[in-house]
C-alpha positions as a printed Julia matrix, in Angstrom:
250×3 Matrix{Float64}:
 182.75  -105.89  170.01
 182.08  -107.78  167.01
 183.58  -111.28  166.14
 185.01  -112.04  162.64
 185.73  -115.38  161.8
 186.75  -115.7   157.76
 190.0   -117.08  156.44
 190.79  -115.88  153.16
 191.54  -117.79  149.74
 195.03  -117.0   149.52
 197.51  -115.56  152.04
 197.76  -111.97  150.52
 194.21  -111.81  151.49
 194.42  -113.0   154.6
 197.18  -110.27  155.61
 195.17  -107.88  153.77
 192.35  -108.2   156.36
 193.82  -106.91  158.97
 195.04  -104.05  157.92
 191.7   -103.18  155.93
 190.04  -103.77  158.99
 192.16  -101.37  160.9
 192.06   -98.63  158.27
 188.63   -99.11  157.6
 187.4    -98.57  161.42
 189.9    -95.78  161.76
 188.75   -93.92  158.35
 184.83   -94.18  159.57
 184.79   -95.36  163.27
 182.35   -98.16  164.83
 182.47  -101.51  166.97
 185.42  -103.08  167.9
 186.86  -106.51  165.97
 187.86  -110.15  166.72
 189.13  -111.41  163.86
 189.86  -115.08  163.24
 191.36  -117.36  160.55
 193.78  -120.55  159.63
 195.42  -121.03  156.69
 195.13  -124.44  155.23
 198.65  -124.01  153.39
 202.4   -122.92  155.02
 203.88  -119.72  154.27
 205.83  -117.33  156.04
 205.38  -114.14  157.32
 208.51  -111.48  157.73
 207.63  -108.74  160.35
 207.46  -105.37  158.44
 211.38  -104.82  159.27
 212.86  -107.84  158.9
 215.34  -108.59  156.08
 214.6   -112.52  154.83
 218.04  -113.16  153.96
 218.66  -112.97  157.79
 215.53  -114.36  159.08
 214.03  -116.96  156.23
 216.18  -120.0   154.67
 214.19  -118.79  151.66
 216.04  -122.25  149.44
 213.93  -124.3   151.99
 211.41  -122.27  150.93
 211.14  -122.75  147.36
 211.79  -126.69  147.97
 208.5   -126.91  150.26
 206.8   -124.59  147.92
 206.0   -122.35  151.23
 205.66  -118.19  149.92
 207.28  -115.42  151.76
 204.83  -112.47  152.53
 205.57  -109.36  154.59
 202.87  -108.05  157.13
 201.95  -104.72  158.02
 202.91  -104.97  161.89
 206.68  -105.37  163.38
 207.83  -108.3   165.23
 209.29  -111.55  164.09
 208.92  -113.76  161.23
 206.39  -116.63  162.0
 205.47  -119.67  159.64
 201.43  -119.96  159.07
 199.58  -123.02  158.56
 197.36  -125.63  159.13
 197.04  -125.76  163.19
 198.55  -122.1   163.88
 195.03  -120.05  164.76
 195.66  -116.47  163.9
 193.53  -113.63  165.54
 193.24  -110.05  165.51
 191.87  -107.78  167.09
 190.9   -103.83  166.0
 190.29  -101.88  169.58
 189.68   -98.15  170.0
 192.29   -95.72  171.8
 190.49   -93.75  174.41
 192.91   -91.2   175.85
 193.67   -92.07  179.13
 193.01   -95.78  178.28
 195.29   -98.78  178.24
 195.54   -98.45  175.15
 196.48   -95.1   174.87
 200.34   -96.23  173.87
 202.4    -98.87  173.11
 203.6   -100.74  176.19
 200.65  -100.67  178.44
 198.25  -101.66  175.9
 200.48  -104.71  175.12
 200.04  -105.54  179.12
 196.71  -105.27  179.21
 196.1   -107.36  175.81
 198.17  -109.92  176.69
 196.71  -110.37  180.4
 193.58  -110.5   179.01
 194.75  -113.25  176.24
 197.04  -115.13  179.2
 193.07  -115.49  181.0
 191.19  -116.62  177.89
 193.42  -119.66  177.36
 194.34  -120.11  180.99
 190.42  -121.43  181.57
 191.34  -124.12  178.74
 193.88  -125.94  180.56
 192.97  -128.7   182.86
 194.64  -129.42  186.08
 196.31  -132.34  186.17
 197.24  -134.8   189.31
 200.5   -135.58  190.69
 199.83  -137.1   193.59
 196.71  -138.53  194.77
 193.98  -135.44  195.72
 196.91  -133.06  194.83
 196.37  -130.79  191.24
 198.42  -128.69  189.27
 197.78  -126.27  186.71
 199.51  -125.6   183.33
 200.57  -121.82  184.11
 200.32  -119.38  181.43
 203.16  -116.99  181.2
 203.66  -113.47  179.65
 207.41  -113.92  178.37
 209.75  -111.24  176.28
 207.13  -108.52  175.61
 204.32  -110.08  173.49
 205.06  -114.06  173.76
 202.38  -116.61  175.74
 204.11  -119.23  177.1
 204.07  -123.12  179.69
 207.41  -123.15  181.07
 209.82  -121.64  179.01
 208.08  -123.25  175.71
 206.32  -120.55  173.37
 202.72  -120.86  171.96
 201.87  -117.16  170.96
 203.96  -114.38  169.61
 202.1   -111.15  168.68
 202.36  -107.62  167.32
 200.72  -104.12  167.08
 199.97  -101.59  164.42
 198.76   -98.19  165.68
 196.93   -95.42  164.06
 194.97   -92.16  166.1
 191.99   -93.51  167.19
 192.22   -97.61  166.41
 195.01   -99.96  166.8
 195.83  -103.98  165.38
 197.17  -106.1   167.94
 197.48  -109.79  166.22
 199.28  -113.03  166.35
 199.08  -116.38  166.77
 198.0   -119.77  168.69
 200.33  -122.78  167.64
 197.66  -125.48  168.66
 198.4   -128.66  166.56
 200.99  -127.38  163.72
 204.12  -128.87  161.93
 206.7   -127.39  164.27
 209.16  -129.73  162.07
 208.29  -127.28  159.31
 209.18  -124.28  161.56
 213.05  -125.93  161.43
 213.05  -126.37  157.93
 211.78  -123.0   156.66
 212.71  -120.42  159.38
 216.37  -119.86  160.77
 216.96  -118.76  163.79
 215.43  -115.13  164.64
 218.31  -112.3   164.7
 216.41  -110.65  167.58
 215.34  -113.1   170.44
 214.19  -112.21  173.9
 216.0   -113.26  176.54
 214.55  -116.03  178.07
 215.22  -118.11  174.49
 218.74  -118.28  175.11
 219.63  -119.45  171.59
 217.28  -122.37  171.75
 216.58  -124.11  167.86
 212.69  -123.49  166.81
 212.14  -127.16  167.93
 212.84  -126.81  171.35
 211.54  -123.43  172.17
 208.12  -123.71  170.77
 205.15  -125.85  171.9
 201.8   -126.73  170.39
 199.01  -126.28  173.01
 197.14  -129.21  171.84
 193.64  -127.71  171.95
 190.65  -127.15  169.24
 190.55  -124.06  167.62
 186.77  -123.93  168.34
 187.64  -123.7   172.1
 189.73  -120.95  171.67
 187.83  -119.28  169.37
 185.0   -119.19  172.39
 187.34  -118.21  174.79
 188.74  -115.62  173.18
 185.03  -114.07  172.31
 184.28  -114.56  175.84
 186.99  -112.93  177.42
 186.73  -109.89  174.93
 182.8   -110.05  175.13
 182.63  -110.41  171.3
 178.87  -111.53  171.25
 177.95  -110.51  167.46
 178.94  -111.43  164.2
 180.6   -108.61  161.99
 177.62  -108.49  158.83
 180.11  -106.13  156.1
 182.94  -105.96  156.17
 185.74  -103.61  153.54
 185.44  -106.95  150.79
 187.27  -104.06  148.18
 189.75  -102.87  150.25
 191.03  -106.25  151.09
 191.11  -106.99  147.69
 192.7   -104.12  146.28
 195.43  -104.45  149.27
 196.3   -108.06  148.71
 196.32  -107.16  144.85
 198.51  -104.26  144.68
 200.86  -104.78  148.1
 200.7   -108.2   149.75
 201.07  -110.0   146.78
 203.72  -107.56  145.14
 207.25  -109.11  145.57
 207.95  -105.16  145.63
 206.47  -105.59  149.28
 207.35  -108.81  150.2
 210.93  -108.63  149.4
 211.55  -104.77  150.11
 213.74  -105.85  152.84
């Protein structure tokens, strides 16, 4: 697997990515990616089906000066920005694999994500020579979570032969922002139960950088990606992520 760490100029680009990425190893075949990136200004993301009236307070929106963009996978609608690392990663289906459809290859992605950042959390001492660990939690069907706070909600995009699974790491972002921009989701999994943004997500506190390594290490991405589809992403971010045709189609 090869390791991809570039964040974009603008946020069209940066949604572009993955899905060049994706089409790109499916059209001509070759390692599999780790992709990561941070955007240093907020905007939201819609999943593919979600309608922003429902799901965005888009007046908020245009007060904070925060776009709405549309991504290519399904899921929820998530607020980027500073302190929210973003990864993706572009893994072959091999029949008979875990990948091979929909729900096991989210179990085995997200065990394997629950381990990375499970090895970043320190014990901690409640009583003198007795530790206790920080569990990390698979919640709904994609979510990471400590308790019954959230700090990663992902989704997939599948072709024949390669899929996208991406999402996100809140690790020191403006969850006040999350209030302000975002109301509350029209689908939530159960164990939310109707909780405000504020008090169902967490931040995880940790530097990107150790993340970044644990996630490499944990998918055994040892090498740098050298090209990568530059045109592609271009021409994607140009013609559909930045088209309000796209963005607002639903």
């Amino acid at each position: 697997m090869k390791f991809f760490d570039r964040t974009f100029s603008t946020p069209a680009e940066n949604l572009a990515a993955d899905e060049a990425l994706l089409d790109w190893r499916e059209q001509y075949g070759g390692d599999e990616i780790l992709r990561f990136w941070e955007s240093p200004e907020p905007f939201v993301v819609v999943g593919y089906a979600n309608k922003i009236a429902t799901e965005v307070d888009a007046d908020a929106c245009e007060k904070n000066q925060v776009p709405i963009l549309r991504r290519c996978s399904g899921g929820g609608t998530v607020l980027q920005g500073r302190g929210c690392l973003n990864y993706a990663l572009i893994l072959r289906i091999a029949e008979n694999s875990p990948l091979a459809n929909i729900s096991s290859a989210n179990q085995f992605i997200m065990d394997r994500n629950r381990a990375a950042i499970q090895t970043l959390l320190p014990a901690f001492e409640t009583t003198p020579s007795v530790f206790h660990y920080s569990i990390i939690s698979i919640s709904g069907h994609t979510d990471l979570t400590i308790g019954d706070a959230k700090f990663s909600g992902n989704s997939q995009r599948r072709h024949k032969s390669f899929l996208l699974f991406h999402g996100t790491f809140l690790l020191n972002f403006n969850l006040a922002l999350i209030e302000q921009c975002l109301k509350l989701p029209s689908l939530q999994p159960d164990y939310r139960h109707n909780r405000s943004h504020g008090e169902f997500v967490r931040n995880l506190s940790l530097p990107a950088a150790q993340v970044k390594a644990a996630m490499k290490k944990i998918w055994k991405a040892e090498n740098e990606l050298q090209n990568f589809p530059e045109v592609e992403i271009q021409r994607l971010a140009a013609e559909k992520y930045a088209s309000r045709d796209w963005n607002f189609k639903f």
